[in-house]
C-alpha positions as CSV (number, residue, x, y, z in Angstrom):
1,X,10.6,1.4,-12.6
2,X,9.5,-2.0,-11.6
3,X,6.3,-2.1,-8.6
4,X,6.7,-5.2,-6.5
5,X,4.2,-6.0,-4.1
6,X,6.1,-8.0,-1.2
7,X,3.9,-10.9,0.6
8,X,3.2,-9.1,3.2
9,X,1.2,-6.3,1.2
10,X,-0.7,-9.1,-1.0
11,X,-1.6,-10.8,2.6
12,X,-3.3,-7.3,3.8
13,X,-5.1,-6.7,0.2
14,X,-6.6,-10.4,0.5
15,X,-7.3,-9.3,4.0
16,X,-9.0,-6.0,2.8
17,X,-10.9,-8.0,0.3
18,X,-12.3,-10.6,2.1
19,X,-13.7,-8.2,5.1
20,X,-15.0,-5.5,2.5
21,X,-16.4,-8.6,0.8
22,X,-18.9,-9.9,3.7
23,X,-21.1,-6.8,2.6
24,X,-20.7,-6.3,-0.7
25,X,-17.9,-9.0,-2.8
26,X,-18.2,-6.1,-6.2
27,X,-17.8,-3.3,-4.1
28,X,-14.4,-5.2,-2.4
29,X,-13.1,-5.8,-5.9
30,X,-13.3,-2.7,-7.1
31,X,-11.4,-1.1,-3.9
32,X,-8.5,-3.7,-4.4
33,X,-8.5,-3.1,-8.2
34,X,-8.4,0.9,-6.9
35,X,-5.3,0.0,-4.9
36,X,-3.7,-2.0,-6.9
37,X,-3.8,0.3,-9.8
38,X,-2.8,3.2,-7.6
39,X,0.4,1.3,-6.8
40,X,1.1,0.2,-10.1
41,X,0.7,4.0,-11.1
42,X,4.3,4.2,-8.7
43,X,6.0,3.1,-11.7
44,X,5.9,6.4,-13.5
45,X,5.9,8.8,-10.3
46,X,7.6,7.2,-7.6
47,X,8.7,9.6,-5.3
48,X,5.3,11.1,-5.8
49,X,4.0,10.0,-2.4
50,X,4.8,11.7,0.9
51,X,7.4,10.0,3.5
52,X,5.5,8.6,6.0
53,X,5.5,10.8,9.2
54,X,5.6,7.6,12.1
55,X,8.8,6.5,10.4
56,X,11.0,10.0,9.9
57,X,14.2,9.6,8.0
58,X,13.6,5.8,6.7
59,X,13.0,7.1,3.2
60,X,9.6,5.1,2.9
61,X,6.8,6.6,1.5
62,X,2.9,6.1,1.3
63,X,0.2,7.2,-1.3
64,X,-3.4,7.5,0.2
65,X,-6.2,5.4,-2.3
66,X,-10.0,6.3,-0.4
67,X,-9.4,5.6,3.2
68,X,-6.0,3.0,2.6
69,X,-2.5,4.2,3.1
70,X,-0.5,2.1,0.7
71,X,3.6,2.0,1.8
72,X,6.0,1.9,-0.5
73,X,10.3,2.3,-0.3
74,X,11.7,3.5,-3.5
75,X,15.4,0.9,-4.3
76,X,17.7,1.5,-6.9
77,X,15.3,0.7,-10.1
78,X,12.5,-0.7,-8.0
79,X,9.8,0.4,-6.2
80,X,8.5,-2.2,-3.3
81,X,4.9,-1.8,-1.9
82,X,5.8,-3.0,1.5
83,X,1.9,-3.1,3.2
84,X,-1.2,-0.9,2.7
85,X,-4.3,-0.5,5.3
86,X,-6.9,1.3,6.4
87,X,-5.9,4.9,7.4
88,X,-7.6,5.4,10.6
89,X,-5.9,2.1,11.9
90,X,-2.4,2.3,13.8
91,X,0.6,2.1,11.4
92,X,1.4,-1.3,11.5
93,X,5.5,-0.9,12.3
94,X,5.6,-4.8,12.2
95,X,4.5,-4.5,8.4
96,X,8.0,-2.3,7.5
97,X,10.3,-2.7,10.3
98,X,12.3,-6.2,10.2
């Protein structure tokens, strides 16, 4: 299967990054290389990830990488990383929902 990552989930990475990367700019890289690698890995194992619970019965999914959910919806051949941030924020609906 095929892992896009849609604008919006690019947007938050950069976002991650750059915040991460005030303190420590290697340590920032690493995380995003983490979580980019973690969603590439979707490829293989897509339904591996749990559905996430604010969203019941919409079929969309998340995989956990440190303290970031990353959110993903599985489509015919494709996977499609729809937003990822950190877990002890509130799901951002606005991210998914449109």
């Amino acid at each position: 299967m095929k892992v896009i990552w849609t604008d919006q989930a690019l947007v938050r990475l950069a976002e991650i990054q750059d915040f991460i990367a005030r303190a420590n700019p290697d340590a920032a890289e690493r995380l995003v290389d983490r979580i980019v690698e973690r969603g590439e890995g979707l490829s293989k194992f897509p339904e591996m990830g749990r559905m996430v619970p604010e969203l019941p019965g919409t079929g969309i999914r998340e995989i956990i990488e440190g303290h970031y959910r990353i959110v993903y919806r599985v489509q015919a051949k494709v996977v499609q990383v729809l937003t990822v941030f950190e877990g002890h924020r509130q799901f951002p609906l606005e991210d998914v929902v449109k």
